[in-house]
LUMDOBA-216396 format. One record per residue (C-alpha): residue number from 1; x, y, z; residue in one letter. Coordinates in Angstrom, 1 decimal. Layout:
<sites>
nr|x|y|z|rest
NUM|X|Y|Z|A
...
</sites>
This chain:
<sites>
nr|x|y|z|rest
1|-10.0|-24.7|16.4|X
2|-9.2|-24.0|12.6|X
3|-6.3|-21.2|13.3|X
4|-4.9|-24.1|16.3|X
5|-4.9|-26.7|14.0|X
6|-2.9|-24.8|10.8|X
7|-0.7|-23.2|13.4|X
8|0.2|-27.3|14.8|X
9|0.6|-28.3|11.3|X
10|3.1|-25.2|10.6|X
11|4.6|-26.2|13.5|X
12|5.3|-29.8|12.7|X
13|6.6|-28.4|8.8|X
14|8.8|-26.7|10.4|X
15|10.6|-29.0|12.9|X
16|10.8|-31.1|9.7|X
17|12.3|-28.1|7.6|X
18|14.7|-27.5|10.2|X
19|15.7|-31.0|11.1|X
20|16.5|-31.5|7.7|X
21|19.1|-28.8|8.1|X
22|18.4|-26.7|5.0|X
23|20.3|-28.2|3.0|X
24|19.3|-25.8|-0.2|X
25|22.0|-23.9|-1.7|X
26|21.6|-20.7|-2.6|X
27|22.0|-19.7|-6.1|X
28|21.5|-15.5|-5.3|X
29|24.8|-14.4|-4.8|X
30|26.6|-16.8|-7.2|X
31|24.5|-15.6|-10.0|X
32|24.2|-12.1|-9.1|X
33|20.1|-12.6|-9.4|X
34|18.1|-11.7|-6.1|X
35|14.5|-13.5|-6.3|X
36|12.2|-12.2|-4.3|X
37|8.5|-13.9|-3.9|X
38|5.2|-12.1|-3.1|X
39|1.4|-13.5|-2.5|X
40|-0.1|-10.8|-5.1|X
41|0.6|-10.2|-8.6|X
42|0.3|-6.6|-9.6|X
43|-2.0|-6.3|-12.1|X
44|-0.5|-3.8|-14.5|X
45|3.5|-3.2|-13.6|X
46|2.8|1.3|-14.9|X
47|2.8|2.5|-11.3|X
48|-0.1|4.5|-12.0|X
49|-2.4|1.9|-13.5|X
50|-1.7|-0.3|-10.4|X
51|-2.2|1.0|-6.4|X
52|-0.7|-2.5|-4.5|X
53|2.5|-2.8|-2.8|X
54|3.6|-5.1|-5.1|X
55|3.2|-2.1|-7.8|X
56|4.5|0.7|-5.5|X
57|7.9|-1.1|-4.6|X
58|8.3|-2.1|-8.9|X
59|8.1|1.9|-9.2|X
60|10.9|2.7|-6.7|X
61|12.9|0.0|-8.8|X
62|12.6|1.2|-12.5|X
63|11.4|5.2|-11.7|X
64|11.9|7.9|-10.7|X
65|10.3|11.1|-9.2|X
66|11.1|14.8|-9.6|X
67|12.1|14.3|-5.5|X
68|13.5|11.9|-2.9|X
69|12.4|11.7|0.4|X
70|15.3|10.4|2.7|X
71|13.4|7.5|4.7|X
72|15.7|8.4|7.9|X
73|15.5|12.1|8.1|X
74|12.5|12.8|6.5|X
75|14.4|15.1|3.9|X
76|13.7|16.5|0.7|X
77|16.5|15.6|-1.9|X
78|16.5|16.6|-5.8|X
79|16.2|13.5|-7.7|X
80|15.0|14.1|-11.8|X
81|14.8|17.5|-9.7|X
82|17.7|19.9|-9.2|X
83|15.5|22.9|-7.4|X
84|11.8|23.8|-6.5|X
85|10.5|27.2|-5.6|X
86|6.9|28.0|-4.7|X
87|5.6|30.9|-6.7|X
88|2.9|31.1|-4.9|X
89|0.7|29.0|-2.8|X
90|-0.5|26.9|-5.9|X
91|2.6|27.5|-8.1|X
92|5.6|25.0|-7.7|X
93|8.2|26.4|-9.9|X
94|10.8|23.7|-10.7|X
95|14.2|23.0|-12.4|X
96|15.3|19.5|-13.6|X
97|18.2|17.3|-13.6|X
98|20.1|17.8|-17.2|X
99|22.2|14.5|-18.5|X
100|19.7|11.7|-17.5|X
101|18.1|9.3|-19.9|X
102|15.3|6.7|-20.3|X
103|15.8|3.2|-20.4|X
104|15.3|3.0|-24.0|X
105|17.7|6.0|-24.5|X
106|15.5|9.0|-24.8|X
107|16.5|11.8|-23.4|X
108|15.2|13.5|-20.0|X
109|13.2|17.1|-20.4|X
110|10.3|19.1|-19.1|X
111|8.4|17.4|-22.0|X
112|7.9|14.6|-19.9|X
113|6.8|15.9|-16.6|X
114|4.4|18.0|-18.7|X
115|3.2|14.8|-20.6|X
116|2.9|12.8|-17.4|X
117|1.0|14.8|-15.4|X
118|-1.4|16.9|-17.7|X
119|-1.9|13.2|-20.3|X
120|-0.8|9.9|-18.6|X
121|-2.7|11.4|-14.5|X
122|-5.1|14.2|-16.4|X
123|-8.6|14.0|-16.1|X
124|-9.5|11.3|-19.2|X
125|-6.8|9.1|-17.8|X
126|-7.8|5.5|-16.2|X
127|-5.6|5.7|-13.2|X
128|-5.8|3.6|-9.8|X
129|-5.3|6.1|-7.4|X
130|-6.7|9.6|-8.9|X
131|-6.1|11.0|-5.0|X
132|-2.1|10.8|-5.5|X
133|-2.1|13.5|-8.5|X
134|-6.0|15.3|-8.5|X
135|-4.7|18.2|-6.4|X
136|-2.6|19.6|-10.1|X
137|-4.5|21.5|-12.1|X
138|-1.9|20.9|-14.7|X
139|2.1|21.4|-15.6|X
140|3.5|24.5|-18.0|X
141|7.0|24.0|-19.8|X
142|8.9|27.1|-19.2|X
143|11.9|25.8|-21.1|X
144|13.7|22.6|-22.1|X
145|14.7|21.7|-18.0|X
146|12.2|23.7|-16.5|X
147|8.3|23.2|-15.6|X
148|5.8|25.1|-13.4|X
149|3.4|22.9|-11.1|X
150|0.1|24.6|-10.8|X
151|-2.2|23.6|-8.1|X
152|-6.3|23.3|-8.2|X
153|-5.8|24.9|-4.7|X
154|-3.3|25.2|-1.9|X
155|-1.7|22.0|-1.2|X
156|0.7|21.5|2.0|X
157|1.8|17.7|1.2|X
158|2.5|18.6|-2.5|X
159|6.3|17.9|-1.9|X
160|5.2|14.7|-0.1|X
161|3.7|13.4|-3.1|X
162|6.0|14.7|-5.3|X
163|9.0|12.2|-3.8|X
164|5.9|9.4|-3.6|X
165|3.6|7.8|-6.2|X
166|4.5|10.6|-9.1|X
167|7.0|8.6|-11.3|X
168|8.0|10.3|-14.5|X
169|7.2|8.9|-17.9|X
170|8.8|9.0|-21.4|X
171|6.3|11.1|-23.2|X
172|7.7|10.2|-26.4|X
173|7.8|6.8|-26.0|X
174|4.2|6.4|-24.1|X
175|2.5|8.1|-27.0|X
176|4.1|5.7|-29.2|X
177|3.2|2.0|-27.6|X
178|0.3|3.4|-25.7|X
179|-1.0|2.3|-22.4|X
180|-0.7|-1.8|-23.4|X
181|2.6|-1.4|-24.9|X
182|3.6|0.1|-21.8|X
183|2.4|-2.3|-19.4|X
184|4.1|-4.9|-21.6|X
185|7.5|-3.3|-21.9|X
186|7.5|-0.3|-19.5|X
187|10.7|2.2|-19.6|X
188|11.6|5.1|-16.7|X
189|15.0|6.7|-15.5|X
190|15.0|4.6|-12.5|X
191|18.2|2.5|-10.8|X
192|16.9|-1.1|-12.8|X
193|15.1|-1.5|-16.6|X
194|12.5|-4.1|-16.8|X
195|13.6|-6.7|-19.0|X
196|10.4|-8.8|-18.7|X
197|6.9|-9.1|-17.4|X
198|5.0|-12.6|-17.0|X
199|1.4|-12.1|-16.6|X
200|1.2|-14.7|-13.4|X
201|4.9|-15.2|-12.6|X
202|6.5|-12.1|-12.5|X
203|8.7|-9.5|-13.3|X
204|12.6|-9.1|-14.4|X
205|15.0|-6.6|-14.1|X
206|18.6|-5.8|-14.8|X
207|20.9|-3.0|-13.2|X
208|20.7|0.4|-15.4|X
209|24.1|0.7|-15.9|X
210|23.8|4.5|-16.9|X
211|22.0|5.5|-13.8|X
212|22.7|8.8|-13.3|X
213|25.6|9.5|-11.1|X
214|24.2|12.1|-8.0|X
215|21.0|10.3|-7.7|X
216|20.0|10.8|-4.3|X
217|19.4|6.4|-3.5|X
218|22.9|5.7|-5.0|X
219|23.9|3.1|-7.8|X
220|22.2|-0.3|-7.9|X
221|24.6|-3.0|-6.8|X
222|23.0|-6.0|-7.8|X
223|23.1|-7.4|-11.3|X
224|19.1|-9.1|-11.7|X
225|16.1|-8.7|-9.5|X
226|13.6|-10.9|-9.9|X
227|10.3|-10.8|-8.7|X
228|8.0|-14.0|-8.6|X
229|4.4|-14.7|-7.9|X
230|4.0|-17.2|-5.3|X
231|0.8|-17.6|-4.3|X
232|0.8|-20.2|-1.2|X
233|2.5|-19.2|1.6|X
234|3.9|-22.4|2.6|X
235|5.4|-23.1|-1.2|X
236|7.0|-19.6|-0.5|X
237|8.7|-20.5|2.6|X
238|10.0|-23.8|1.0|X
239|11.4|-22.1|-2.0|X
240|13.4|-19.5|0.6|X
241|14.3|-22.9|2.2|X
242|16.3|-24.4|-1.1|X
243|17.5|-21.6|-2.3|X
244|15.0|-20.8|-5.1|X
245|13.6|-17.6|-3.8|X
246|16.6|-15.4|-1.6|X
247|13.7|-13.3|0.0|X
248|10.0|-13.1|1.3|X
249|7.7|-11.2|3.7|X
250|4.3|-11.2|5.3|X
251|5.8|-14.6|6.9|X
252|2.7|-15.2|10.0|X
253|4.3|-14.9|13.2|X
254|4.9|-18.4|14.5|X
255|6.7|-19.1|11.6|X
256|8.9|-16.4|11.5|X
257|10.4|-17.5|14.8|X
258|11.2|-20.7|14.1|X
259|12.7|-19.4|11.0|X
260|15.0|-17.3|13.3|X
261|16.8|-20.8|14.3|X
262|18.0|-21.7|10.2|X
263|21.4|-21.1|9.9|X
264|21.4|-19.9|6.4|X
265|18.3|-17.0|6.7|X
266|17.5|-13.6|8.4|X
267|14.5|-12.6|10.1|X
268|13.5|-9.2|10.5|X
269|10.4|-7.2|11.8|X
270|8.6|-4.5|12.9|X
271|5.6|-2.7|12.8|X
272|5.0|-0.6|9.7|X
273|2.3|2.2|8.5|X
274|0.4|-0.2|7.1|X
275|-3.3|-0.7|8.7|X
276|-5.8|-3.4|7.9|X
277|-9.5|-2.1|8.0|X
278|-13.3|-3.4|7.3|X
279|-14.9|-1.6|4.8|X
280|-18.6|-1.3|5.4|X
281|-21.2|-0.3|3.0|X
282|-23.9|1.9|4.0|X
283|-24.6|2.5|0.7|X
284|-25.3|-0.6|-0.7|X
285|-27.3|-1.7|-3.9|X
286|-27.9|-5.5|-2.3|X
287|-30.1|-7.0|0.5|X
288|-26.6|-8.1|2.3|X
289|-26.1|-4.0|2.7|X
290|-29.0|-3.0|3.9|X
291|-28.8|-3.7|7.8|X
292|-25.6|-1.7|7.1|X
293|-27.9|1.5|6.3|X
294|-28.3|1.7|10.5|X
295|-25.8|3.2|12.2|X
296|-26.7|0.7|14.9|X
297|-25.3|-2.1|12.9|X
298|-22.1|-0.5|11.6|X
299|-21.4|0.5|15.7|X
300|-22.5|-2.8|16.7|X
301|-19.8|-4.5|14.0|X
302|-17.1|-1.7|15.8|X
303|-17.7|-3.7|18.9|X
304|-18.0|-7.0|18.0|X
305|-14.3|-6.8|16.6|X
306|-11.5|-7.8|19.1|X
307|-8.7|-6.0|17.5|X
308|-6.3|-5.7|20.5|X
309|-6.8|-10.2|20.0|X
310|-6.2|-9.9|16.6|X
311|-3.1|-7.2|16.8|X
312|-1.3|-9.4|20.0|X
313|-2.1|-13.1|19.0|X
314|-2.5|-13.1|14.8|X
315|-0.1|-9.9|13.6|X
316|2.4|-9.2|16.6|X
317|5.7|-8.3|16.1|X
318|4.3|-4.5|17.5|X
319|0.9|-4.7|15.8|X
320|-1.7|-2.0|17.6|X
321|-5.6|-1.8|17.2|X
322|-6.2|0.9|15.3|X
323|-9.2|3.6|15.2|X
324|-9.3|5.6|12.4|X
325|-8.4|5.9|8.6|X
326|-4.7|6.9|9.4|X
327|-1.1|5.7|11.1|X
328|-0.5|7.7|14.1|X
329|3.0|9.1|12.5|X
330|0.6|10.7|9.6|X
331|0.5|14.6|9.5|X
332|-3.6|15.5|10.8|X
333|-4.2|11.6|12.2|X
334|-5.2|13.5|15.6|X
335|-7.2|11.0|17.5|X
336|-8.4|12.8|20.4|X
337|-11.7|12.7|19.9|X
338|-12.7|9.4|18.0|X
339|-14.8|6.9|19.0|X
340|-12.4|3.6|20.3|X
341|-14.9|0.6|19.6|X
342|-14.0|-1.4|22.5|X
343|-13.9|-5.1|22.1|X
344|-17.5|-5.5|23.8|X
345|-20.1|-8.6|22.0|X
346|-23.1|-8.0|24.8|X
347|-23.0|-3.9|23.6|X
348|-22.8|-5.4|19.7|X
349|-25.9|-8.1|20.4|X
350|-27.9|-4.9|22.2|X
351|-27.3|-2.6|19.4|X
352|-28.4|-5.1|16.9|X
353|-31.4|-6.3|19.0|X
354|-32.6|-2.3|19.0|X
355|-31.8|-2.2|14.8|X
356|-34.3|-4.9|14.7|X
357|-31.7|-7.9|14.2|X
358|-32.2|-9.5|17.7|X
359|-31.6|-13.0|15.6|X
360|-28.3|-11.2|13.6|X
361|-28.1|-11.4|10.1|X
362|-26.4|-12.8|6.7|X
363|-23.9|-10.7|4.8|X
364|-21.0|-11.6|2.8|X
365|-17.6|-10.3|3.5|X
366|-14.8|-9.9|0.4|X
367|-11.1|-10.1|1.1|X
368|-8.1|-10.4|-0.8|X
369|-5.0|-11.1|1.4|X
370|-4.0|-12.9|5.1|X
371|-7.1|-15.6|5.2|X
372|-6.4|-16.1|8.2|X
373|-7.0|-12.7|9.5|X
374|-10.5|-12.1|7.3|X
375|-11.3|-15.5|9.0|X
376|-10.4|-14.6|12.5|X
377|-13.1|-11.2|11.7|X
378|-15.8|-13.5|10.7|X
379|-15.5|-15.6|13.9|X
380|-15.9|-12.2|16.1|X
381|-19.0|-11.4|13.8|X
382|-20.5|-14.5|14.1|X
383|-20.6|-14.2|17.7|X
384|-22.8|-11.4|17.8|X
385|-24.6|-12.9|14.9|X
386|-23.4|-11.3|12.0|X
387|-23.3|-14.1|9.5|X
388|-20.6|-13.3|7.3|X
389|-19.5|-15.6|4.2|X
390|-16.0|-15.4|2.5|X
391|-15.0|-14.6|-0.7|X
392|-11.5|-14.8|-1.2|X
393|-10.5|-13.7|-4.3|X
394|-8.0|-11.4|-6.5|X
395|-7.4|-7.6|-5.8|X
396|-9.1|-6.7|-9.0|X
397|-12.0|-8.5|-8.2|X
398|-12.9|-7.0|-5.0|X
399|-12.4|-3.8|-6.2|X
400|-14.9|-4.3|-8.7|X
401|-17.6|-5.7|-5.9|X
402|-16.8|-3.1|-3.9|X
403|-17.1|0.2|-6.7|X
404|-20.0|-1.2|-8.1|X
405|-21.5|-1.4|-4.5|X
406|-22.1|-5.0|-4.3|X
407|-19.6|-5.8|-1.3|X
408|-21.7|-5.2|1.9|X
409|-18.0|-5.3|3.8|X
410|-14.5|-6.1|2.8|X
411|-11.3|-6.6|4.6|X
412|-8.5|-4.4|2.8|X
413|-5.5|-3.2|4.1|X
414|-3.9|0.4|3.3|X
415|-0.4|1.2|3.0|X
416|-0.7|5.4|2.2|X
417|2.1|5.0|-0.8|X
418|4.1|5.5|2.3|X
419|3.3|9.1|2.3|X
420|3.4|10.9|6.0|X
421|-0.2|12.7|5.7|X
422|-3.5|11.7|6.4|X
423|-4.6|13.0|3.1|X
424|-2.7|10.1|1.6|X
425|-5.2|8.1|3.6|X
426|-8.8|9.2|4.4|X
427|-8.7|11.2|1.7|X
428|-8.8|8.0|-0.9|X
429|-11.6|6.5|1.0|X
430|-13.8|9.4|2.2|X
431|-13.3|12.3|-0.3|X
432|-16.1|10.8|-2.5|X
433|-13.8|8.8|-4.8|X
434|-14.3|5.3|-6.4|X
435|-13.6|3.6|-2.9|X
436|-15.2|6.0|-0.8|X
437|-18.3|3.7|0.8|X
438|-20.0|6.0|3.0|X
439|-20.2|9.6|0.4|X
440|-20.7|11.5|3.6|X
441|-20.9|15.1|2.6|X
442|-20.1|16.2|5.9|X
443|-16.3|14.4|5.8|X
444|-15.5|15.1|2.3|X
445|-16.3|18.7|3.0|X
446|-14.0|18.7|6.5|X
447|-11.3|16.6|4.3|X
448|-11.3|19.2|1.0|X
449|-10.5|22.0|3.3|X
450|-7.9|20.3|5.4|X
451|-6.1|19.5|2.2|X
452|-6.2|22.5|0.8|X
453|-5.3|24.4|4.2|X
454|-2.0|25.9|4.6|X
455|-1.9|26.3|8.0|X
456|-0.9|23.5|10.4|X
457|-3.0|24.1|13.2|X
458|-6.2|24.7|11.5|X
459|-5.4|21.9|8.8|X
460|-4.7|19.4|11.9|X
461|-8.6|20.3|13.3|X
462|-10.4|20.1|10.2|X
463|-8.3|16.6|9.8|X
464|-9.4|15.8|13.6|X
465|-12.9|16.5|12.7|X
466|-13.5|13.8|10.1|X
467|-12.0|11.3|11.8|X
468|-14.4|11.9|14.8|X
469|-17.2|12.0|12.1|X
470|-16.2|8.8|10.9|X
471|-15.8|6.9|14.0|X
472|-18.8|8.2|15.7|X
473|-20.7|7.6|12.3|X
474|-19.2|4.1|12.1|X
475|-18.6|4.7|8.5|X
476|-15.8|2.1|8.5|X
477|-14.3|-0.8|11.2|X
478|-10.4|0.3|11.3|X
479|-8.7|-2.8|12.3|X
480|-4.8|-2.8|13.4|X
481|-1.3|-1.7|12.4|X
482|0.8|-4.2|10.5|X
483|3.8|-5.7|11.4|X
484|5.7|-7.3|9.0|X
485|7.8|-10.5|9.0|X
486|10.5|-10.5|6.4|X
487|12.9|-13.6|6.1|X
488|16.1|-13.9|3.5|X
489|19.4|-15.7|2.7|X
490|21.9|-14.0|5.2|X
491|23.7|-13.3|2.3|X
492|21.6|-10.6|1.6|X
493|22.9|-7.3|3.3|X
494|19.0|-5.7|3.3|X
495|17.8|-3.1|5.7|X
496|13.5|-2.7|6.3|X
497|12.2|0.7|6.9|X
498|8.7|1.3|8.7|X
499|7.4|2.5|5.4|X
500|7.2|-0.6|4.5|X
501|8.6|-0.2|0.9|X
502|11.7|-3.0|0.5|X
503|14.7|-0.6|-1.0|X
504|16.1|-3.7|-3.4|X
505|17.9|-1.5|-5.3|X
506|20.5|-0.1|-2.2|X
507|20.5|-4.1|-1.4|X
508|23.5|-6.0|-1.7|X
509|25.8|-9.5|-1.3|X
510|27.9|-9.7|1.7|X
</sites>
């Protein structure tokens, strides 16, 4: 009755929304200032200090990395790059763009690759997402615009991440402010310059107006991007209505068609490579956990799911169930043979009754984004009898719970930093990392040698043969693909790309 009930009350907002015939003028275009509103703030705006997509799309605004990947063809294009040869299968010789400059005018070299990847990503560093960089050994300058990129071993999707979450930093100007200066007043190469962080509000930029000139993404065409912290998703909606915010996403389904009637908005959607999972602990330091020790339980939670409900009636807008740690389109995600939990509560009951939890049990489940959806999981659970509480809180927060194995399950969702390879996926939650639950020698084994193995066929089987282990092990409840809703003034010439990263700075007024 609760999701009925808030999707009648959306309703009845929005007959009153529209009635009222949007009256809201929007200020975006007359003062050159696109404001666009999220639910999450990002916690630290360095893109390596920071792993939400909040953080990632920031990065693509004020950095840049040593390569572009063109979203539409899939090609590699020099950015802070001119040219890249492999040596050898763990040497990535590369030249680099002369003539480009930092924000805060220092100039561009091999210094800074060298400093960024051997000091700001090397071993001591405190970085979010160690998977996106631990495959470098470490960087050589071989003279002022040249570098050599050595690899711990060989690594096929190097290029991959090398036009993904590898921004380049100012080494001079890091060393001087440090980590907390950074975050405070960060400075790139990129198409805008952050002009302001508000812990809580948001972020400011302004158009770089020396971008460099045969940059792959083209010159930024808007004056100020704004990005603002908005919380409640109905305050989000009515500041798109007035005029206050110019665009939004993650807008739930119902809403976004009625907003397809405004006059003044655009609606767009599709599904992207994001994919929502349940995270289960069968490691766990707290009673909650321990039921989760039996692989009983953890298939018996697999079937007790109904994700072809969820994808169809919650996300639409070409949401799928999904099965395993990656998005189909991902280099290795081979899904021949894992386990599909099928949507099956007398098989979930059975299980649990022969794990010795014929009466279910109480566990508490930590989430971070779409209530609606962690809450729609719970109700599935509690029909088989696994007695779930809620704790909604911050990102940071669950993360902590879930290192420090205190979250018997969470609801996260995974986005890959949008990079086409399953390593980008299972690899940061079952290659033994911070966020890997399960430390299953077996899988981190199969995943070290697909990473490393160069070739395609034999690196697609090892791939194959985690994901089987995991499913069949139940190491982790893989929910559904994402669609996403976004809404904006329609004067906002903006185009969304299944990657799921919004391209603000190729945006533009009509």
């Amino acid at each position: 009755m609760g999701h009925l009930s808030t999707t009648l009350v959306r309703r009845g907002f929005w007959a009153l929304a529209l009635a009222a015939g949007m009256t809201g003028a929007h200020a975006g275009k007359a003062s050159d200032t696109l404001v666009y509103a999220s639910d999450s703030e990002v916690e630290n705006v360095s893109p390596y200090h920071n792993n939400m997509r909040e953080g990632v799309i920031l990065a693509n605004m004020a950095w840049d990395t040593l390569i572009h990947r063109d979203p539409k063809t899939g090609e590699y294009k020099p950015q802070l790059a001119t040219s890249w040869k492999w040596e050898s299968p763990t040497a990535l010789q590369v030249t680099l763009r002369q003539g480009v400059s930092f924000h805060n005018g220092d100039k561009f070299t091999a210094d800074d690759v060298v400093y960024t990847f051997n000091v700001v990503t090397g071993p001591d560093a405190k970085i979010a997402t160690r998977q996106n960089t631990d495959w470098i050994k470490n960087v050589e300058k071989t003279g002022e615009y040249q570098v050599r990129i050595n690899l711990k071993t060989p690594f096929p999707a190097a290029l991959d991440y090398l036009a993904g979450p590898t921004p380049i930093y100012p080494a001079g100007y890091f060393k001087k402010v440090g980590l907390e200066g950074f975050s405070k007043a960060p400075v790139g190469t990129g198409p805008y310059k952050v002009t302001a962080v508000l812990p809580g509000q948001g972020v400011t930029m302004v158009k770089n107006p020396a971008y460099f000139k045969d940059s792959p993404i083209g010159q930024p065409r808007i004056g100020t991007v704004k990005f603002v912290v908005i919380r409640d998703p109905e305050a989000r909606l009515a500041q798109l209505m007035t005029g206050a915010v110019d665009w939004i996403w993650r807008v739930p389904a119902d809403q976004a068609e009625s907003l397809k009637a405004a006059p003044n908005l655009s609606v767009l959607s599709g599904e992207t490579m994001r994919v929502a999972f349940m995270s289960i602990n069968n490691n766990g330091t707290t009673p909650e956990a321990a039921p989760f020790k039996d692989i009983r339980v953890r298939q018996a939670l697999n079937y007790a799911i109904n994700r072809k409900g969820l994808a169809d009636s919650l996300v639409r807008g070409g949401s799928q169930p999904v099965y395993a740690p990656c998005f189909r389109t991902q280099f290795g995600c081979d899904l021949g043979k894992v386990t599909k939990y099928d949507y099956n509560p007398a098989k979930a009951k059975a299980l649990l009754a022969e794990a010795g939890f014929p009466n279910g049990f109480d566990t508490d489940l930590w989430a971070y984004r779409e209530r609606e959806y962690a809450e729609a999981m719970i109700g599935d659970l509690r029909k088989v009898g696994i007695r779930a509480r809620l704790h909604f809180v911050q990102y940071p927060a669950l993360r902590t719970e879930l290192r420090s194995g205190r979250a018997p399950l969470t609801f996260q969702a995974w986005g890959s930093f949008s990079i086409n390879d399953t390593s980008a996926f299972a690899g940061n939650f079952f290659k033994g990392g911070p966020d890997d639950t399960a430390k299953d020698p077996q899988v981190i084994a199969l995943l070290q040698t697909a990473d490393a193995t160069v070739d395609k066929a034999e690196r697609r089987g090892k791939y194959g043969q985690a994901l089987q282990r995991i499913s069949e092990q139940a190491f982790w409840a893989p929910m559904f693909s994402y669609s996403t809703n976004y809404a904006f003034t329609s004067e906002l010439k903006f185009e969304a790309q299944p990657d799921e990263l919004p391209r603000f700075f190729q945006a533009s007024w009509k």
